[in-house]
C-alpha positions in Angstrom: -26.3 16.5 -8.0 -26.5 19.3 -10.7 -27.9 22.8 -11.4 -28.5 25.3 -8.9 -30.0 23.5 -6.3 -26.2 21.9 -6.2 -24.4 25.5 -6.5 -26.3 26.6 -3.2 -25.1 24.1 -1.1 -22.0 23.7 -2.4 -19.1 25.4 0.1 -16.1 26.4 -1.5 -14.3 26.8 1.4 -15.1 27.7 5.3 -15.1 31.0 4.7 -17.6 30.8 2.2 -20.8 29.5 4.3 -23.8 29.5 3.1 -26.2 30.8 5.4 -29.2 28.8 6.7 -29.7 25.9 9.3 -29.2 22.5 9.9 -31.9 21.0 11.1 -32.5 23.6 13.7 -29.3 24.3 14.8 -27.6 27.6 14.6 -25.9 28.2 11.7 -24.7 25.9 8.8 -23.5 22.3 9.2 -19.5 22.3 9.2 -18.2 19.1 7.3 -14.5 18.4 7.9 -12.4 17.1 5.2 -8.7 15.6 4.5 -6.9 14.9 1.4 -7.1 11.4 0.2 -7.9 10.5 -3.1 -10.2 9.5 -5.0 -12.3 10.1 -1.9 -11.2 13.6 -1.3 -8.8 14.9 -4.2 -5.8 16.8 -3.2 -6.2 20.0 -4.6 -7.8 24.3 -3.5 -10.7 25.5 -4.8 -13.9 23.7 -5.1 -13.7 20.3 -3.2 -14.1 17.6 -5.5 -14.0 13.6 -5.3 -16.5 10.0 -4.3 -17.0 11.4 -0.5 -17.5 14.8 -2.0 -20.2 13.8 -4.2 -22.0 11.6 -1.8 -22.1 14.1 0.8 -23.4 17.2 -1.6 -26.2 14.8 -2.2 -27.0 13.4 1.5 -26.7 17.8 2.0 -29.2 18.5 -0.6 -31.7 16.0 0.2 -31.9 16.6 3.9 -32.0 20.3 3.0 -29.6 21.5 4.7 -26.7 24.3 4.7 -23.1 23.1 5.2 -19.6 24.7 5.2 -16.1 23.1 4.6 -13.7 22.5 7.2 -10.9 21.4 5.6 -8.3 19.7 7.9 -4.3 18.8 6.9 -4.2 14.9 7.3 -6.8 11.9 8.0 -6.0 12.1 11.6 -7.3 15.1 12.0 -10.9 14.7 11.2 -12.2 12.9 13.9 -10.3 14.9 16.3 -12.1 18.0 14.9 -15.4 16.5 15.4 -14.3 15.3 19.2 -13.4 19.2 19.5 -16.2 20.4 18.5 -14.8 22.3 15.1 -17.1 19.9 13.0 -20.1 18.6 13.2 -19.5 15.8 10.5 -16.4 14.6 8.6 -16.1 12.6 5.8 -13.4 11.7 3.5 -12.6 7.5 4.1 -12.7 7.1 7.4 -12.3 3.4 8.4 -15.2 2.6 11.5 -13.3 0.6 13.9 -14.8 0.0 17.9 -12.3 2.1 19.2 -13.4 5.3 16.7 -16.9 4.4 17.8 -16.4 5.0 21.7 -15.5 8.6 20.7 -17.7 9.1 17.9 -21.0 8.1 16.1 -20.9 7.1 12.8 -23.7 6.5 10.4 -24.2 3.5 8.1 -21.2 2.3 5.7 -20.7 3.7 2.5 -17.8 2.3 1.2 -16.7 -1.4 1.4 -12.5 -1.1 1.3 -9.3 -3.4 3.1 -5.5 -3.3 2.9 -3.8 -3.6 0.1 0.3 -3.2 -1.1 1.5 -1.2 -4.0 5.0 -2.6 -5.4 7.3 -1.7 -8.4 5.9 -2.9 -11.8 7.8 -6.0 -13.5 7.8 -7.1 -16.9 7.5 -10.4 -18.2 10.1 -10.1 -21.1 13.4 -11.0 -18.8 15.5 -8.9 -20.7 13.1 -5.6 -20.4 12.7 -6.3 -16.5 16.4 -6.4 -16.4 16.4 -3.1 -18.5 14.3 -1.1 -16.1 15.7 -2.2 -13.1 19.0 -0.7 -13.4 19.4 2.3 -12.1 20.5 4.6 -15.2 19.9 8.4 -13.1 22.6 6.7 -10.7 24.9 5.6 -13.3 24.7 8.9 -15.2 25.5 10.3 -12.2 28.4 8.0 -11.4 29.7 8.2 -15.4 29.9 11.9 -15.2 31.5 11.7 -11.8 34.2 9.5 -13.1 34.5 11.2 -16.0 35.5 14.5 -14.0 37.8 12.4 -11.8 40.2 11.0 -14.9 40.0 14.2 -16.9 41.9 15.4 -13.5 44.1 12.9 -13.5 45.3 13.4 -16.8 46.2 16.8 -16.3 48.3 15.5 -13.1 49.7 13.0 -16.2 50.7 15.7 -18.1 51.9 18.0 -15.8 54.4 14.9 -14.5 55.2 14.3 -18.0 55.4 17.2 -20.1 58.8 17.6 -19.6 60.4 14.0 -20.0 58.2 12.8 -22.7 58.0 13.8 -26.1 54.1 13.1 -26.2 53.4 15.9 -23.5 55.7 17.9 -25.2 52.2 19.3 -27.3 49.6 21.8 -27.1 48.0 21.4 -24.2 44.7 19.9 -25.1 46.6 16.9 -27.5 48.7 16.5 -24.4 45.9 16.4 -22.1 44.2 13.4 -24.9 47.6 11.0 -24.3 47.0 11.8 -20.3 43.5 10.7 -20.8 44.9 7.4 -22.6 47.9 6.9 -19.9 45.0 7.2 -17.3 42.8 4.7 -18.7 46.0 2.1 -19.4 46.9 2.8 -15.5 43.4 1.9 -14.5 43.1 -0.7 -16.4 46.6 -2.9 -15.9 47.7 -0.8 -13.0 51.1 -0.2 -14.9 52.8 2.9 -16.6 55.6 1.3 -17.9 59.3 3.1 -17.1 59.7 0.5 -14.1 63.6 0.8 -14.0 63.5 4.9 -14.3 60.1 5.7 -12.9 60.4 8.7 -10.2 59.2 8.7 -6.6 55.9 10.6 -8.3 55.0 8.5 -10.3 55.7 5.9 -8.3 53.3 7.0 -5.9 50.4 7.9 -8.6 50.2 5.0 -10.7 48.9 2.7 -7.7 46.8 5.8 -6.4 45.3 6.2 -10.0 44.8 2.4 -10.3 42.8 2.0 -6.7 40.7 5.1 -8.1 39.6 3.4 -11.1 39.1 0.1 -9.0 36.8 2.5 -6.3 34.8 3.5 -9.1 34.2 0.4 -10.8 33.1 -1.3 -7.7 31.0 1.4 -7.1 29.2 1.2 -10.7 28.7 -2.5 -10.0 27.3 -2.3 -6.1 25.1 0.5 -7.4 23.8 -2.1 -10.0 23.5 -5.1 -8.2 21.4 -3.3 -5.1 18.8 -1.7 -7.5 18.0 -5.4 -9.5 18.5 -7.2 -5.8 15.5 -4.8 -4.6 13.3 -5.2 -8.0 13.9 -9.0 -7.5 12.8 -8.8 -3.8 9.5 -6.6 -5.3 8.6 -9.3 -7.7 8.7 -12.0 -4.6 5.8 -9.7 -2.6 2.7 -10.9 -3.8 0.3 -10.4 -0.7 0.7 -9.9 3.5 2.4 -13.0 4.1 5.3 -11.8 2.1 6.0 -8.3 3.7 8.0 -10.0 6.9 11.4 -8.6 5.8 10.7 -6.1 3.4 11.3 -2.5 3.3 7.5 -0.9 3.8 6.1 2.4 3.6 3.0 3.6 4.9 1.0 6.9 6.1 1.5 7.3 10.0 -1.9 7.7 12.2 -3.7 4.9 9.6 -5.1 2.2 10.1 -2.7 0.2 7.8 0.4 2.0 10.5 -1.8 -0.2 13.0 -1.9 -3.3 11.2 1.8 -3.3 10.8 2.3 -1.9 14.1 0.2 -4.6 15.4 2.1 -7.6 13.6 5.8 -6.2 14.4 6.1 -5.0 11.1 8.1 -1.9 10.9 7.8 0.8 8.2 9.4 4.0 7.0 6.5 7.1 7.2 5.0 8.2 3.8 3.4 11.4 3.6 1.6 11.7 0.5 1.5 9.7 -2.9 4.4 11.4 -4.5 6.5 10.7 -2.0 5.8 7.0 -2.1 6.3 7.0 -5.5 9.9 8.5 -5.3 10.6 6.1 -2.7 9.9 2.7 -4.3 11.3 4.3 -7.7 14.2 4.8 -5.5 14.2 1.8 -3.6 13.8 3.2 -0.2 11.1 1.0 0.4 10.0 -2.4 -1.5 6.0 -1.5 -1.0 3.5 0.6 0.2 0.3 -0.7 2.1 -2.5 1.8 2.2 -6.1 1.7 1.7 -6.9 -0.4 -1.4 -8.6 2.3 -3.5 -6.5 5.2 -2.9 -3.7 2.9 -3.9 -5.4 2.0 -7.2 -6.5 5.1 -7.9 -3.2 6.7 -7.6 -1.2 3.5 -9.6 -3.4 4.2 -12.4 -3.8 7.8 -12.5 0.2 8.3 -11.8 2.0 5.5 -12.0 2.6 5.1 -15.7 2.6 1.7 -15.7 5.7 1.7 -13.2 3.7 0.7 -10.3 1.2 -2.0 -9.6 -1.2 -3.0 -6.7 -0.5 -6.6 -5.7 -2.3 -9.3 -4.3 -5.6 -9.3 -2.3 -7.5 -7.0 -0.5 -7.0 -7.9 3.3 -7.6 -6.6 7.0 -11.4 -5.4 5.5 -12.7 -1.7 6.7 -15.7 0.3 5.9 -16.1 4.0 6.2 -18.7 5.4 7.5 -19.5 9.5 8.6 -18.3 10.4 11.5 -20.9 13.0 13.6 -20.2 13.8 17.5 -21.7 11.4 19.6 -25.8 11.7 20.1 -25.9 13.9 16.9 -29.4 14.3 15.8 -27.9 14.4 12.5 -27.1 10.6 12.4 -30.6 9.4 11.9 -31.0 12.0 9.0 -27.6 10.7 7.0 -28.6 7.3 7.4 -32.2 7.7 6.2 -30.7 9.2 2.9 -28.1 6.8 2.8 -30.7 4.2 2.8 -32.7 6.3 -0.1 -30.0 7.0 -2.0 -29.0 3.1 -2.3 -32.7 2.3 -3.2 -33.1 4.3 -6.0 -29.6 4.0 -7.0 -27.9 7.1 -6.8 -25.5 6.1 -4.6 -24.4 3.7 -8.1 -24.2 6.6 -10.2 -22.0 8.5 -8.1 -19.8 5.1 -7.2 -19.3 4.4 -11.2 -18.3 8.0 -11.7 -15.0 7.5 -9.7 -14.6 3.2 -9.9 -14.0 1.7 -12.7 -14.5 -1.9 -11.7 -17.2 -3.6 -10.8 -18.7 -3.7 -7.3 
């Protein structure tokens, strides 16, 4: 839909109704929405997005007014209808029997399923390997340590600087052979002086010593976790292999019920970022969501980092949700039906899919 015909109907927000009515109720039609991309995108303003565009045209041909009713979550939208703060929502809402004892919904628009979003791995071993350690960590770590011997040197020098002549310096040079004493300590454990050594320094060295060991096996555990999580990510290749993985998903969904449903548990994601920090991270080994959000967001986002996996399962369509014995039903699925036939409803699926229906 273009032109001005398209800038009458279009709603930038519920306050900004356009006045007129909907097939002879009072007042224009109010048209619930939640974030969830590429159906709805996630941004103010001007809606924008697939559901967006297919419902400015079903608007436009049945000639009638509509407002935006923009709810926080996916949840939400039906629950708005059932309350009678929207007379239609629409973003990808999956038709289930359940949904349909509470609501009516009109024909399908969108074929979708299940899918699980992973961690990227490379083919090339030794690049895999590269990218799976964990190098914010071991910054982290490194400068950690790096704070913790530059103390201990100083505790070095401050033990030594008057029974040795190589503490007997200025104190930065001293400070540099405390640096080397501390990394000789952590590495052997020994300071020499075994005969003479004082009760300090007989109580340092071994304290130094387990210090540098604490760090060390924390370098490696940090390490081996992060490539023992990428190697359990390469090994998830579809549903059968999410039984004793970490998973992610967004609460209220219909992918929380399939895992809910198989005695899968999972940790809540709340939006896209989130799930990206958290399998970046580790906190989770994948995300299962609806298969074209997950796409859309892997390729828009990801960087190449993460990839959707595996086949689309547990198959949904969404539909339009109106209250139940809407009159406007019959009217959305007429121009449904019109809009396949002369093959608009194409134009405005190739404008956000790529691939081929």
């Amino acid at each position: 839909m273009n032109g001005a015909a398209a800038e009458a109907i279009r709603a930038v927000d519920g306050a900004g109704s356009v006045s007129a009515s909907a097939g002879g109720a009072s007042g224009p039609v109010r048209v619930a929405i939640a974030p969830i991309a590429p159906f709805v995108l996630p941004q103010e303003g001007t809606p924008e997005g697939f559901s967006i565009d297919i419902w400015n045209e079903v608007a436009r041909r049945m000639s009638v007014d509509f407002i935006w009713h923009r709810v926080p979550t996916q949840s939400d939208l039906l629950s708005a209808v059932q309350r009678g703060e929207a007379d239609v929502a629409i973003a990808a809402i999956t038709m289930t029997p359940e949904r349909e004892k509470t609501v009516d919904f009109s024909l399908p628009y969108y074929d979708s399923g299940l899918q699980i979003m992973v961690r990227a791995q490379n083919d090339n071993p030794f690049v895999a390997s590269f990218w799976s350690v964990p190098w914010l960590a071991i910054g982290q770590l490194l400068l950690a340590a790096a704070l913790i011997v530059f103390l201990l040197a100083n505790l070095v020098w401050l033990m030594e600087r008057k029974h040795h002549v190589n503490f007997q310096k200025p104190w930065l040079r001293a400070v540099g052979e405390g640096l080397w004493v501390t990394m000789l300590i952590i590495a052997t454990g020994e300071h020499g002086e075994r005969e003479t050594a004082g009760i300090c320094k007989r109580v340092l060295v071994p304290a130094m010593w387990l210090i540098g060991v604490v760090l060390i096996a924390q370098l490696t555990a940090t390490v081996t976790s992060s490539q023992t999580v990428a190697r359990l990510q390469s090994n998830i290749r579809g549903p059968e292999d999410l039984p004793g993985k970490t998973i992610g998903t967004v609460p209220g969904t219909v992918a929380a019920d399939y895992l809910t449903g198989r005695g899968l548990p999972f940790q809540n994601v709340n939006n896209a970022g989130e799930g990206f920090r958290m399998l970046m991270q580790g906190d989770v080994q994948a995300i299962v969501y609806d298969a074209p959000t997950l796409q859309y967001w892997a390729g828009r986002l990801g960087n190449g980092a993460l990839v959707v996996v595996g086949p689309i399962f547990r198959p949904e369509r969404y539909g339009i949700a109106v209250s139940n014995g809407s009159a406007l039903r019959k009217s959305i699925n007429e121009t449904l039906l019109a809009m396949y036939e002369d093959g608009t409803y194409e134009k405005i699926y190739g404008k956000w899919f790529s691939q081929a229906r």
